[in-house]
N, CA and C atoms of all chains as a GROMACS GRO file, in nm:
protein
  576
    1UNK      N    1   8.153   0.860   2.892
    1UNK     CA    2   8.010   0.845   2.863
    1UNK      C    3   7.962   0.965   2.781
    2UNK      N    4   7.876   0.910   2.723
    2UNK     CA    5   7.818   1.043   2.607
    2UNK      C    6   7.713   1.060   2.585
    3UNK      N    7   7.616   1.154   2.595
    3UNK     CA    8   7.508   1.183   2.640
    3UNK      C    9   7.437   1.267   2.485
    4UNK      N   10   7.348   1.219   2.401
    4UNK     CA   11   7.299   1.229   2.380
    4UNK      C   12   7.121   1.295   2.401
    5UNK      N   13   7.112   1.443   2.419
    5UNK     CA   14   7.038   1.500   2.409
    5UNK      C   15   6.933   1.541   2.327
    6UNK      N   16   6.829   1.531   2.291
    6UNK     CA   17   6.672   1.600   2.191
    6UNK      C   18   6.564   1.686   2.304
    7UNK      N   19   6.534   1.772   2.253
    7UNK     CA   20   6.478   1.894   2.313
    7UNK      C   21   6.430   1.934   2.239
    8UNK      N   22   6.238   1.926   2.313
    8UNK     CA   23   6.169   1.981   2.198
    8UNK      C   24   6.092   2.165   2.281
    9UNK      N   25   6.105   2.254   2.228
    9UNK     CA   26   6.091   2.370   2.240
    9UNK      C   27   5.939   2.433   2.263
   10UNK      N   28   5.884   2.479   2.323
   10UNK     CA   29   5.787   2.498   2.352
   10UNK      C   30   5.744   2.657   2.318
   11UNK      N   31   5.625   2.682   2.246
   11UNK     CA   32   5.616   2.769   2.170
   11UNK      C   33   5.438   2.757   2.125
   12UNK      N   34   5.407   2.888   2.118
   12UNK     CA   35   5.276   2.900   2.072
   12UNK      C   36   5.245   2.779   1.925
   13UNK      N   37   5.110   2.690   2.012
   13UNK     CA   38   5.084   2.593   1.901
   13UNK      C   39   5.148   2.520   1.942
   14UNK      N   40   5.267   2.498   1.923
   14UNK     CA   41   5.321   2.325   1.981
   14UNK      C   42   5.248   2.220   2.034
   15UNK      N   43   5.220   2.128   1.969
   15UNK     CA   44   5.128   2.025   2.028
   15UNK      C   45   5.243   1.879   2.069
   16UNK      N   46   5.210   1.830   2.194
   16UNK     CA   47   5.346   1.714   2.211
   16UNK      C   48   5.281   1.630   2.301
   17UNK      N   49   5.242   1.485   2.281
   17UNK     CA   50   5.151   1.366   2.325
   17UNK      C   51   5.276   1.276   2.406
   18UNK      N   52   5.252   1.311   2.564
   18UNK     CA   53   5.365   1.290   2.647
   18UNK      C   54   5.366   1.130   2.651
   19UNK      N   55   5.248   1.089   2.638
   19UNK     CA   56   5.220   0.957   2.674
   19UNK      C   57   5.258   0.867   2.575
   20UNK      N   58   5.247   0.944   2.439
   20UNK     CA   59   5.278   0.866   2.337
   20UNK      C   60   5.452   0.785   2.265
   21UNK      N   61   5.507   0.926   2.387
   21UNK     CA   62   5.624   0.949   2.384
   21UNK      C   63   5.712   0.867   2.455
   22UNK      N   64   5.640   0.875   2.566
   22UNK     CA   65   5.687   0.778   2.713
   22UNK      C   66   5.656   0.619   2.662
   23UNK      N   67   5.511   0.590   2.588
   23UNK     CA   68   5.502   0.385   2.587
   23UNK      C   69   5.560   0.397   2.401
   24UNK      N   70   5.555   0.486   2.345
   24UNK     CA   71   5.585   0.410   2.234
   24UNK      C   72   5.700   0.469   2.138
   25UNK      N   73   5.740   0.619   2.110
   25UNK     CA   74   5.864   0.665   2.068
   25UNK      C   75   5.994   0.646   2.133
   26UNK      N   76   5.978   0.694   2.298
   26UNK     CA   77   6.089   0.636   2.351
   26UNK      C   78   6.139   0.475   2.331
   27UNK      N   79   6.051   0.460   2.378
   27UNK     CA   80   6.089   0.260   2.369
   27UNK      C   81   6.131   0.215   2.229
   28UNK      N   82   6.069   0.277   2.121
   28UNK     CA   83   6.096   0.223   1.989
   28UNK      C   84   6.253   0.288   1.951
   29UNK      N   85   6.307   0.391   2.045
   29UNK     CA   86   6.462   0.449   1.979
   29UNK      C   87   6.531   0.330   2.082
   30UNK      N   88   6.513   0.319   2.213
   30UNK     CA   89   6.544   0.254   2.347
   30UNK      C   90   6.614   0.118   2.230
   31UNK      N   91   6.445   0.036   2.145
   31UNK     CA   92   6.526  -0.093   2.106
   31UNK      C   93   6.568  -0.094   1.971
   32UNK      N   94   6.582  -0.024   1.899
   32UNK     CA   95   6.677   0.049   1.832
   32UNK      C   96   6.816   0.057   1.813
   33UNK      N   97   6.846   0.120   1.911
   33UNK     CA   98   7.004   0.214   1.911
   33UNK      C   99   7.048   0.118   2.053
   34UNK      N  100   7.014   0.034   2.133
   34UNK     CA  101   7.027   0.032   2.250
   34UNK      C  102   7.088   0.077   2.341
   35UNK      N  103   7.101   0.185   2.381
   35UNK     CA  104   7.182   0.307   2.456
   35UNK      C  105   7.170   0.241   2.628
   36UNK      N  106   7.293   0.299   2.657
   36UNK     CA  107   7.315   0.236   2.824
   36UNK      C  108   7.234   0.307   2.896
   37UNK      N  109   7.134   0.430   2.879
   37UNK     CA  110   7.080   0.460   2.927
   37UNK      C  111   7.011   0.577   2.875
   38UNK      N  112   6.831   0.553   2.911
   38UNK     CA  113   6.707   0.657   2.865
   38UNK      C  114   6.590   0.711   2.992
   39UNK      N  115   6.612   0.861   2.951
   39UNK     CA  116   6.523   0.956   3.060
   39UNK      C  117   6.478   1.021   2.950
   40UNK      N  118   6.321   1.058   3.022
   40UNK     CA  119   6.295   1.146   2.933
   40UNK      C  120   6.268   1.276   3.114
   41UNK      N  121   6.238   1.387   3.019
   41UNK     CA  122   6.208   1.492   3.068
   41UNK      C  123   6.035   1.554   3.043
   42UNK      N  124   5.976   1.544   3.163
   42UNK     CA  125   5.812   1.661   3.137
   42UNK      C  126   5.847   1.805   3.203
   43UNK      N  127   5.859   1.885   3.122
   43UNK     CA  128   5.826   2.001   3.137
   43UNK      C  129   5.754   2.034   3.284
   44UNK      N  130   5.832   2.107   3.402
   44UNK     CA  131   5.738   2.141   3.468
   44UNK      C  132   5.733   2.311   3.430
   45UNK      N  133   5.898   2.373   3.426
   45UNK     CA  134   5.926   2.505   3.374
   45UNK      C  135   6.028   2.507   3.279
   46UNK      N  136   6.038   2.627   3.199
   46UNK     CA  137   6.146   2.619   3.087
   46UNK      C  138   6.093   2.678   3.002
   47UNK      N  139   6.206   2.641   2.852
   47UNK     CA  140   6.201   2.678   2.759
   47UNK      C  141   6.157   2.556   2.700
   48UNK      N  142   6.164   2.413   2.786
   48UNK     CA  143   6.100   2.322   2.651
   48UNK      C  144   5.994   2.220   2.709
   49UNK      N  145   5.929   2.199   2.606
   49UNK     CA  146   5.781   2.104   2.644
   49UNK      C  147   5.839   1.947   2.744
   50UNK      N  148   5.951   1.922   2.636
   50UNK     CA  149   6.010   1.827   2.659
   50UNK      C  150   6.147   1.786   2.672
   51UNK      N  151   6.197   1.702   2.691
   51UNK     CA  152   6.325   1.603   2.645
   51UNK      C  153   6.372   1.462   2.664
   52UNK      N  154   6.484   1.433   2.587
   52UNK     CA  155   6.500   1.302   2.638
   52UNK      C  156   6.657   1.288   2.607
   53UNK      N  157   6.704   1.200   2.738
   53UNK     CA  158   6.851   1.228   2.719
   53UNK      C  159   6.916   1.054   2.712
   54UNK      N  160   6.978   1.021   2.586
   54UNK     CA  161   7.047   0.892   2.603
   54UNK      C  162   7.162   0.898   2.617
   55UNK      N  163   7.237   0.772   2.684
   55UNK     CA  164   7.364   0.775   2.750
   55UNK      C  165   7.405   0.684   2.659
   56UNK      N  166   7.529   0.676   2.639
   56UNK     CA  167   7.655   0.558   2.544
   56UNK      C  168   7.764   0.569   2.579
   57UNK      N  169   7.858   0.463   2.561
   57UNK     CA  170   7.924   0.440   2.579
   57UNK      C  171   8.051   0.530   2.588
   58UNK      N  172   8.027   0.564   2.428
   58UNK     CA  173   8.155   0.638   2.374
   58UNK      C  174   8.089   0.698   2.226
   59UNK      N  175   8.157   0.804   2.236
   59UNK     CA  176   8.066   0.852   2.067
   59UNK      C  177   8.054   0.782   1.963
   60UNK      N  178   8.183   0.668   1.987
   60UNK     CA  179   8.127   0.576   1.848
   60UNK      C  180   8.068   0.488   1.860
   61UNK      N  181   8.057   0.459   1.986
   61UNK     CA  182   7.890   0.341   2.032
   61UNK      C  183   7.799   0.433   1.950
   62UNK      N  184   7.732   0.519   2.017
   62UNK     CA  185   7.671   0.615   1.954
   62UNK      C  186   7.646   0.684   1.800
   63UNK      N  187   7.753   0.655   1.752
   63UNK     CA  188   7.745   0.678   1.598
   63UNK      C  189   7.720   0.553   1.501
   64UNK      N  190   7.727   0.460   1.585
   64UNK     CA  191   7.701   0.348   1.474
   64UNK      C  192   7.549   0.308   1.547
   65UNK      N  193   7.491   0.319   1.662
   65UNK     CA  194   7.369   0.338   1.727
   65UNK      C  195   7.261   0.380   1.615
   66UNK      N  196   7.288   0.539   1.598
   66UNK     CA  197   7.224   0.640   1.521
   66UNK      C  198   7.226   0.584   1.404
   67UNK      N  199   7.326   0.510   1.316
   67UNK     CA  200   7.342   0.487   1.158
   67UNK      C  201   7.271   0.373   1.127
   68UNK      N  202   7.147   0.258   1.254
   68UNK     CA  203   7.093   0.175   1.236
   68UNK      C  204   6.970   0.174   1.152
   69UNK      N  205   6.955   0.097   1.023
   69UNK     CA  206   6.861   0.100   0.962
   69UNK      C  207   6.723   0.186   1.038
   70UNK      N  208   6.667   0.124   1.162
   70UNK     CA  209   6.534   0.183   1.210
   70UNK      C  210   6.571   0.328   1.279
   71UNK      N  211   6.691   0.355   1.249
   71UNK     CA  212   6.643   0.524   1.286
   71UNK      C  213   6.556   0.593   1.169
   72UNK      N  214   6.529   0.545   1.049
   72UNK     CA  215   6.455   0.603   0.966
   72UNK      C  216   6.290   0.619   1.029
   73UNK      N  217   6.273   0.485   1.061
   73UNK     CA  218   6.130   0.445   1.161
   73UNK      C  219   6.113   0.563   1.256
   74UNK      N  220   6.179   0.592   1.320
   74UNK     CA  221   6.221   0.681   1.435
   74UNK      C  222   6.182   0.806   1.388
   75UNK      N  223   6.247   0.860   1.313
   75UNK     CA  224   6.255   1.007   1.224
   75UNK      C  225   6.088   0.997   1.180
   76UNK      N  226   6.002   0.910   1.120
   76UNK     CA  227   5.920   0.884   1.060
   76UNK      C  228   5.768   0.922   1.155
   77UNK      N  229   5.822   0.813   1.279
   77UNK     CA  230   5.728   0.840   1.403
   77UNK      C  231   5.748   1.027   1.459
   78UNK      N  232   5.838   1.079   1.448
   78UNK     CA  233   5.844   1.235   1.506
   78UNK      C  234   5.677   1.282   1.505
   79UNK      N  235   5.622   1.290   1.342
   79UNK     CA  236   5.498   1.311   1.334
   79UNK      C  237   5.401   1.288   1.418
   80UNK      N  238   5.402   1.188   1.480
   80UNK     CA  239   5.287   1.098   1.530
   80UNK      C  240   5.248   1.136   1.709
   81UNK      N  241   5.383   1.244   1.726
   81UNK     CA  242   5.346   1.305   1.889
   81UNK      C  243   5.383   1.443   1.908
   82UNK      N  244   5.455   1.463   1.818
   82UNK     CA  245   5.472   1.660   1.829
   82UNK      C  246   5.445   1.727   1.680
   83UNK      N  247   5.484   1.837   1.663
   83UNK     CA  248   5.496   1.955   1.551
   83UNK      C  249   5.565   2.057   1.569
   84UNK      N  250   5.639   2.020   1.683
   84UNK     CA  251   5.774   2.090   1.698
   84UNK      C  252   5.920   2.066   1.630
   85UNK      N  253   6.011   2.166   1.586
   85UNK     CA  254   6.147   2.067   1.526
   85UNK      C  255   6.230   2.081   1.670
   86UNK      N  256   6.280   1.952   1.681
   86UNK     CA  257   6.358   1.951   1.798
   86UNK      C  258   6.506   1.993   1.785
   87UNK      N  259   6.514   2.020   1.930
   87UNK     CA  260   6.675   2.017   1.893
   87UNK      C  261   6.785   1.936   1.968
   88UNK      N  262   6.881   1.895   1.908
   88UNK     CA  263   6.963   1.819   1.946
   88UNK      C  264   7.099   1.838   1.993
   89UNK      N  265   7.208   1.782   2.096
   89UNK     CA  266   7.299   1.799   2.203
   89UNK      C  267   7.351   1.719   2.188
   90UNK      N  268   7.489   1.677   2.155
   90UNK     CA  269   7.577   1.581   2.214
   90UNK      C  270   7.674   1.625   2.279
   91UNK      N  271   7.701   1.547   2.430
   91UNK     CA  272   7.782   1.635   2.523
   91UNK      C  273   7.838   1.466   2.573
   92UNK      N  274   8.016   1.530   2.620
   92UNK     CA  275   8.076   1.463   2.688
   92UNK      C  276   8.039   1.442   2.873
   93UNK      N  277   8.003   1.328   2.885
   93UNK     CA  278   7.916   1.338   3.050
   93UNK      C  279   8.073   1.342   3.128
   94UNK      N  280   8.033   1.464   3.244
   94UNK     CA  281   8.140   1.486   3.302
   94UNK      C  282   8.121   1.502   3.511
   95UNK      N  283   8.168   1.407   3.579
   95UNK     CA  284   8.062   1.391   3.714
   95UNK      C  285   8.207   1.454   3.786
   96UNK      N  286   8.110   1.593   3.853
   96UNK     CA  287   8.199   1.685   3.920
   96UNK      C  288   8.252   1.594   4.030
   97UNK      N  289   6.102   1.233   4.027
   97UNK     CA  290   6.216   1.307   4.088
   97UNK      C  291   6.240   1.403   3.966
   98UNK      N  292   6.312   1.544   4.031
   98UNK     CA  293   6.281   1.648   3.936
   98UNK      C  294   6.418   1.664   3.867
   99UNK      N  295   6.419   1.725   3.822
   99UNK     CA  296   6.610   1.740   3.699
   99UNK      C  297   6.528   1.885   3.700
  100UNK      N  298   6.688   1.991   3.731
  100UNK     CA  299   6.694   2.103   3.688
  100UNK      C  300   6.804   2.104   3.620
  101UNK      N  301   6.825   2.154   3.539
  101UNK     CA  302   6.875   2.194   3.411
  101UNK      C  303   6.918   2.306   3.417
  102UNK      N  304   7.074   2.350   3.337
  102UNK     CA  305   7.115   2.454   3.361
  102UNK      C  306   7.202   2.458   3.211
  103UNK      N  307   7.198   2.532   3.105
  103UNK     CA  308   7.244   2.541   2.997
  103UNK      C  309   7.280   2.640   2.960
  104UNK      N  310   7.417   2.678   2.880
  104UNK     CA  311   7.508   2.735   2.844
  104UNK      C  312   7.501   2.767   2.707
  105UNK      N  313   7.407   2.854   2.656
  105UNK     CA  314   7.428   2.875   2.468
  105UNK      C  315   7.568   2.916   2.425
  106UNK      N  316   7.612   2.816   2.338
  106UNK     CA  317   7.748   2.851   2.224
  106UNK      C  318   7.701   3.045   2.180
  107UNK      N  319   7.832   3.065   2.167
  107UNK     CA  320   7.793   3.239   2.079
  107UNK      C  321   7.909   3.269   2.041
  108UNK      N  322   7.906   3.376   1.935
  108UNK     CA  323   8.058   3.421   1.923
  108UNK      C  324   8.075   3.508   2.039
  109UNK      N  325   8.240   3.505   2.054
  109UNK     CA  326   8.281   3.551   2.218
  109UNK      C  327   8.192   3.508   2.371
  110UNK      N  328   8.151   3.406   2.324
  110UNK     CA  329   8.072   3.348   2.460
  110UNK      C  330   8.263   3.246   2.525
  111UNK      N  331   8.255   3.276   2.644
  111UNK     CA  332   8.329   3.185   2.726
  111UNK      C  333   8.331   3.125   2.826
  112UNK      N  334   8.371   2.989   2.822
  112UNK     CA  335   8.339   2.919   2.926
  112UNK      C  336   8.442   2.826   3.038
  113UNK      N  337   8.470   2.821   3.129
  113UNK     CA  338   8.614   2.770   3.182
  113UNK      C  339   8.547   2.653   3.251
  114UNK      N  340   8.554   2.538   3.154
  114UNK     CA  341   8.504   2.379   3.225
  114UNK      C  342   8.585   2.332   3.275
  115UNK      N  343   8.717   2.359   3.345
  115UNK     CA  344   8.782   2.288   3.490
  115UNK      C  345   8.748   2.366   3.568
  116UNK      N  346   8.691   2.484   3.523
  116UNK     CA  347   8.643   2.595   3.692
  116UNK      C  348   8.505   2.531   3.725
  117UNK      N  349   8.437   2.519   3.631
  117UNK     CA  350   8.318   2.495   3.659
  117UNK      C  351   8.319   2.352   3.688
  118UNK      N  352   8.419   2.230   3.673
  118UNK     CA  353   8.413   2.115   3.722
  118UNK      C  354   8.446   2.114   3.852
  119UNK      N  355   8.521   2.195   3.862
  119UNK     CA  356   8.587   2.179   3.983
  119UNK      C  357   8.579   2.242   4.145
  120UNK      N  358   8.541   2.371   4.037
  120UNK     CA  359   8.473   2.458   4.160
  120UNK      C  360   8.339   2.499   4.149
  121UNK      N  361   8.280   2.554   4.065
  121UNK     CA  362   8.150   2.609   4.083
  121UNK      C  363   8.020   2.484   4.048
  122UNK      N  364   8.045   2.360   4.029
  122UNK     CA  365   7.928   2.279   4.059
  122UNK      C  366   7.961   2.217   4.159
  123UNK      N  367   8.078   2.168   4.204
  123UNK     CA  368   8.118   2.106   4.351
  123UNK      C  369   8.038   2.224   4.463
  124UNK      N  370   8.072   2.361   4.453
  124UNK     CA  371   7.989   2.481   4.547
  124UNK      C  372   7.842   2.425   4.532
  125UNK      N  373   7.760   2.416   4.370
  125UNK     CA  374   7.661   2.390   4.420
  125UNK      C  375   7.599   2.273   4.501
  126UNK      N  376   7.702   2.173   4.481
  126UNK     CA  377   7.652   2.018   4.533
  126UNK      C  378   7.660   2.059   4.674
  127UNK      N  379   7.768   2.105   4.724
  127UNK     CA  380   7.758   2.143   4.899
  127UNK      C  381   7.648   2.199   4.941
  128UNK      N  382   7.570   2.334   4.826
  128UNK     CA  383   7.496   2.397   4.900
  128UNK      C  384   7.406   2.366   4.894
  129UNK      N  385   7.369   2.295   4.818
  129UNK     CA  386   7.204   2.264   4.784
  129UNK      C  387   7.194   2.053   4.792
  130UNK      N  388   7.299   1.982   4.817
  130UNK     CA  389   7.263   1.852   4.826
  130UNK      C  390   7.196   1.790   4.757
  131UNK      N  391   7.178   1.780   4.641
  131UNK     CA  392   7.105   1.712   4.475
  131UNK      C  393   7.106   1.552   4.519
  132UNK      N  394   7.040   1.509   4.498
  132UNK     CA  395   7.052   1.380   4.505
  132UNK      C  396   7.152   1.311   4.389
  133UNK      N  397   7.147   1.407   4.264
  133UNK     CA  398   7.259   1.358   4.163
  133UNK      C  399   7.322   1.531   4.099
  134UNK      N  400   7.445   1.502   4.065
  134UNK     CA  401   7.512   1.594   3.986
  134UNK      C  402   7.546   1.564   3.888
  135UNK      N  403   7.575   1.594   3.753
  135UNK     CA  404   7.672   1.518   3.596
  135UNK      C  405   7.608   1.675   3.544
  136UNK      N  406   7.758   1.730   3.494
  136UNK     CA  407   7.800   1.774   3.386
  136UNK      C  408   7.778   1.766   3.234
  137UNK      N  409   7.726   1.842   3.155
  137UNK     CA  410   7.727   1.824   2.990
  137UNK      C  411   7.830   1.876   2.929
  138UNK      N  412   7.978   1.832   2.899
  138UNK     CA  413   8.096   1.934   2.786
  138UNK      C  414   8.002   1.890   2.669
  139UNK      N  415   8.006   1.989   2.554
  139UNK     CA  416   7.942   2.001   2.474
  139UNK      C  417   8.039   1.919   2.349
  140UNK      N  418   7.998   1.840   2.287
  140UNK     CA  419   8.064   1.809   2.173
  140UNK      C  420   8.049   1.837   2.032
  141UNK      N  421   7.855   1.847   2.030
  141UNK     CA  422   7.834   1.918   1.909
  141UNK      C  423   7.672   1.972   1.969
  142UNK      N  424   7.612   2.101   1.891
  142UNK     CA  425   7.497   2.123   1.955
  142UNK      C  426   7.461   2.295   2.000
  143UNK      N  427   7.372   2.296   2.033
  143UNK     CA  428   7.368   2.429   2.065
  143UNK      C  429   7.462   2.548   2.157
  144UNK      N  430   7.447   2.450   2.283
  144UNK     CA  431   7.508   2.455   2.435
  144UNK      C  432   7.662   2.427   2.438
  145UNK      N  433   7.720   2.533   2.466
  145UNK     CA  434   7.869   2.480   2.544
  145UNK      C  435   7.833   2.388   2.633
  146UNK      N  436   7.820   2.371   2.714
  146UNK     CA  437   7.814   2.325   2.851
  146UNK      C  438   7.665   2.304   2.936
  147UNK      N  439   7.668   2.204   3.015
  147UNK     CA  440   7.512   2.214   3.109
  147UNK      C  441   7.548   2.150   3.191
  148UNK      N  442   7.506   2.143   3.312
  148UNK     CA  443   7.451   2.092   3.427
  148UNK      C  444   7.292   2.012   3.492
  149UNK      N  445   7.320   1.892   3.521
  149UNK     CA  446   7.182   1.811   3.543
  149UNK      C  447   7.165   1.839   3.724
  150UNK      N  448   7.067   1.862   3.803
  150UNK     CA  449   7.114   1.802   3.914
  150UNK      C  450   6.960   1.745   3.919
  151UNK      N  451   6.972   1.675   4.032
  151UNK     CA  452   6.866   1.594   4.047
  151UNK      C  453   6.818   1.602   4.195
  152UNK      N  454   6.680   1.650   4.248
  152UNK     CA  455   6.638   1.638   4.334
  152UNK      C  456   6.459   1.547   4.346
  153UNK      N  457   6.420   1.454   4.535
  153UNK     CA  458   6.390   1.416   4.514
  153UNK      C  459   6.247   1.465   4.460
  154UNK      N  460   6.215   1.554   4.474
  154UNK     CA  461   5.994   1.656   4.461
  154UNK      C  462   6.095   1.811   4.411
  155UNK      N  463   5.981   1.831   4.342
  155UNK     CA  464   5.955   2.000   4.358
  155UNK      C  465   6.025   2.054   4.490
  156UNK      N  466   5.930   1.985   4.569
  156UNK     CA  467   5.957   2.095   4.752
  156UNK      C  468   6.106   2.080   4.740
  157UNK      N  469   6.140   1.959   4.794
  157UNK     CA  470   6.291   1.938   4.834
  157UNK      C  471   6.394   2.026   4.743
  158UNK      N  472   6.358   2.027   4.574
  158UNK     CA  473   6.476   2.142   4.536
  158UNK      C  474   6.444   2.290   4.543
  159UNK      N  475   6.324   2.306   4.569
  159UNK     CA  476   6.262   2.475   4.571
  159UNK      C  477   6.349   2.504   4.762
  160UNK      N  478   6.302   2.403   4.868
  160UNK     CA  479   6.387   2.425   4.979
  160UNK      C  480   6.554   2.434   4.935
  161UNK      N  481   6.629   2.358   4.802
  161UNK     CA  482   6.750   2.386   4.846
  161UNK      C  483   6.781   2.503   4.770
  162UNK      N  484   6.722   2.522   4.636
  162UNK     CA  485   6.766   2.653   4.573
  162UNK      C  486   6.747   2.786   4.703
  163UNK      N  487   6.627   2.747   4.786
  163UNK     CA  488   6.631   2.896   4.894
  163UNK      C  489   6.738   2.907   4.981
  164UNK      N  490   6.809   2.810   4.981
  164UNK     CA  491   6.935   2.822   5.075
  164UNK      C  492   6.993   2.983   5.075
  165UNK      N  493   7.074   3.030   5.186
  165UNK     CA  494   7.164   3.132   5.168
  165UNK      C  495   7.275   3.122   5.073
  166UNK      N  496   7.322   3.008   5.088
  166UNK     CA  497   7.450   3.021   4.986
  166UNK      C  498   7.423   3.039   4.834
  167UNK      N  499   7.282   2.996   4.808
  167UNK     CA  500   7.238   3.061   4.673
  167UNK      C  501   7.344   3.174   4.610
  168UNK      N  502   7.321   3.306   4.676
  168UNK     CA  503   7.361   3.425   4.643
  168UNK      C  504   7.489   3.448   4.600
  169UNK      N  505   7.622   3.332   4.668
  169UNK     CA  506   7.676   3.293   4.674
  169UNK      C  507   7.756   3.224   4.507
  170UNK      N  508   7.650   3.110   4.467
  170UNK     CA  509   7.639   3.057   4.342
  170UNK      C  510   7.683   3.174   4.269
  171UNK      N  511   7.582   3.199   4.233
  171UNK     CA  512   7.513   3.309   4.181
  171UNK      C  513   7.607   3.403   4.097
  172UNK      N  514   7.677   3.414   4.231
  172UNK     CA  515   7.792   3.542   4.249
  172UNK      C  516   7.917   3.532   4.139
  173UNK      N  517   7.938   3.348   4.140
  173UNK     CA  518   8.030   3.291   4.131
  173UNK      C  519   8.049   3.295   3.953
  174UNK      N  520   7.951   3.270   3.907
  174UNK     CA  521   7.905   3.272   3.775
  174UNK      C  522   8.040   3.352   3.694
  175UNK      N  523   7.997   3.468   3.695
  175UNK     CA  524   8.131   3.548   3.674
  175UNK      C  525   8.256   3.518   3.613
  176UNK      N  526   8.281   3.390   3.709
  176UNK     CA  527   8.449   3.344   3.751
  176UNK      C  528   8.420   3.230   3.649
  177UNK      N  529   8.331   3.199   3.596
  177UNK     CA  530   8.378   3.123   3.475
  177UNK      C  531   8.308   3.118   3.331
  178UNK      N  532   8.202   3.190   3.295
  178UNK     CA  533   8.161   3.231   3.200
  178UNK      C  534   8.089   3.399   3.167
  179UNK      N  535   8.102   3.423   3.058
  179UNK     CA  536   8.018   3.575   3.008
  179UNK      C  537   7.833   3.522   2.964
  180UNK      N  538   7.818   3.429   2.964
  180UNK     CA  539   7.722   3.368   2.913
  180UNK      C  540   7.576   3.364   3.001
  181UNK      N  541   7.478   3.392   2.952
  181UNK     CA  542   7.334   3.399   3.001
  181UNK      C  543   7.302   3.254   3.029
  182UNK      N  544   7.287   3.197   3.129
  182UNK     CA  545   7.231   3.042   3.120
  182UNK      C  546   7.117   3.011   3.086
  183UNK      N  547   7.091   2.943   3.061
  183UNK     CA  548   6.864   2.860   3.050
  183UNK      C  549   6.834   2.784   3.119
  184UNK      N  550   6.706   2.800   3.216
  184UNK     CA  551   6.715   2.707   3.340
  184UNK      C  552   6.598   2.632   3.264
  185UNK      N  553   6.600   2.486   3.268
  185UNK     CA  554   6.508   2.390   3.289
  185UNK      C  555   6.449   2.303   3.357
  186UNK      N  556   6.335   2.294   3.449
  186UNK     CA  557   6.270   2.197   3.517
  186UNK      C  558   6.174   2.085   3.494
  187UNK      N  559   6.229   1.980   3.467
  187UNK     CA  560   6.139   1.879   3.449
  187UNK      C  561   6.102   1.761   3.592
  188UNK      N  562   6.024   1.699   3.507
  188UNK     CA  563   5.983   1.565   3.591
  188UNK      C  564   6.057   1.473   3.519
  189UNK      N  565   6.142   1.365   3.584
  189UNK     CA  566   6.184   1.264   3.526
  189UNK      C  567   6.115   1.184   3.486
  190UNK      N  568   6.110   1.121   3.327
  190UNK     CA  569   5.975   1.008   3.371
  190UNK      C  570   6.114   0.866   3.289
  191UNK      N  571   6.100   0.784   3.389
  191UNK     CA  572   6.151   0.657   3.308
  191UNK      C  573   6.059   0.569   3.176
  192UNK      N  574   6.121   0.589   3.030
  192UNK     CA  575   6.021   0.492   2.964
  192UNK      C  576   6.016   0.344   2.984
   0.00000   0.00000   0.00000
């Protein structure tokens, strides 16, 4: 399983619309890429406002996921709930 | 339900021993502190070598298990498998 990570950083000014994130960015990557599985993260402490972590199959589920026409849509919407640049993780999921 | 977060920045001469830490030092924490979930991050591309998710069910319930004694313990252990400063993160899970 492969876990796909975005993390957005929290920092003087950062503005990030949780709600907007939760009914309408998440859901719009969710039917998208359709990943076996989506969490997001609210900030209670840390270094970041936010996150959101998708699960796949295998990295190349995942790479042909990401290479779908509406990830442009996706990239496009970023604007529309933060002004942070996020950052991104891909990690092999590993259950001790 | 809360996700703490535990992350590993890549560096030059940063090191990290992920069968110690699979095997022994997050199995230690699952005993001592009882997460409702554990999973591992190996890093494949990204900032982070390595992270740790665990999952507890409130605030209270993981603030009671991080106070455990064997904390110190953890802690200690660090050592035995990386040189590396970790980044702790606490969120709220929210399902989209």
């Amino acid at each position: 399983m492969i876990r796909f990570s975005v993390f957005y950083p929290a920092a003087d000014g950062a503005t990030f619309d949780h709600d907007y994130y939760r009914d309408t960015h998440v859901p719009l990557c969710v039917e998208t890429w359709h990943p076996a599985g989506a969490e997001i993260d609210k900030a209670v402490d840390g270094p970041y406002v936010a996150a959101v972590h998708f699960t796949f199959d295998s990295l190349e589920v995942m790479q042909a996921a990401l290479a779908a026409d509406g990830t442009a849509a996706i990239r496009a919407d970023v604007a529309n709930y933060t002004n942070v640049e996020p950052v991104r993780q891909v990690s092999e999921v590993v259950v001790p």
